[in-house]
N, C-alpha and C positions, 0 to 999 in steps of 0.2 A: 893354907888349910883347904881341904876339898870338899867340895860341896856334900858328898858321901858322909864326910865328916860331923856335920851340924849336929848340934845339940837338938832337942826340941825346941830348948828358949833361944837359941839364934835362929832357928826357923820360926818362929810365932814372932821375934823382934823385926823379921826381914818382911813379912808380908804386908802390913800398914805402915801407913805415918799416924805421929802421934796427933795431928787433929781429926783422922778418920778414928781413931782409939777413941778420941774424948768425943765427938759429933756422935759414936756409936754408945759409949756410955752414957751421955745424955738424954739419948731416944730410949735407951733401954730401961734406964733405972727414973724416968720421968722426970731428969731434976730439972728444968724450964725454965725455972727462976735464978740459975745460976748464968745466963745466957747474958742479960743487961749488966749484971757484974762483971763479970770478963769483960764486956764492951766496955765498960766504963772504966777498969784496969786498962785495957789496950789503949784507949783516947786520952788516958792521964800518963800513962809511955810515952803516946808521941809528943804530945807537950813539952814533956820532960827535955827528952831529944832535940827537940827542933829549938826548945830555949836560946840552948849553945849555939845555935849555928845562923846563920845568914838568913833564914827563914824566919825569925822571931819575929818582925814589923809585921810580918803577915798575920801572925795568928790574933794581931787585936781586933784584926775583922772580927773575928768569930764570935766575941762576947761584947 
């Protein structure tokens, strides 16, 4: 497919990544309190993650 070719929505999908999308929906639309959620979703991800694997000893430090 050649570049000539793009749709608009493959040119609007090509110009960001989706955390400059959601970083700019956040600043736009004031939502500020969805920020600590996410964080708290990402650090109950790694958790998760790191359970399984060789890293687990480690994370009793944490708590």
């Amino acid at each position: 497919m050649n570049k000539e070719n793009k749709t608009d929505f493959e040119a609007a999908a090509s110009e960001k990544s989706l955390t400059a999308e959601f970083r700019e929906f956040l600043l736009d639309n004031k939502k500020f309190w969805l920020i600590p959620i996410i964080l708290v979703m990402l650090l109950l991800g790694l958790l998760i993650l790191f359970s399984g694997s060789s890293a687990a000893p480690f994370r009793y430090t944490l708590f």
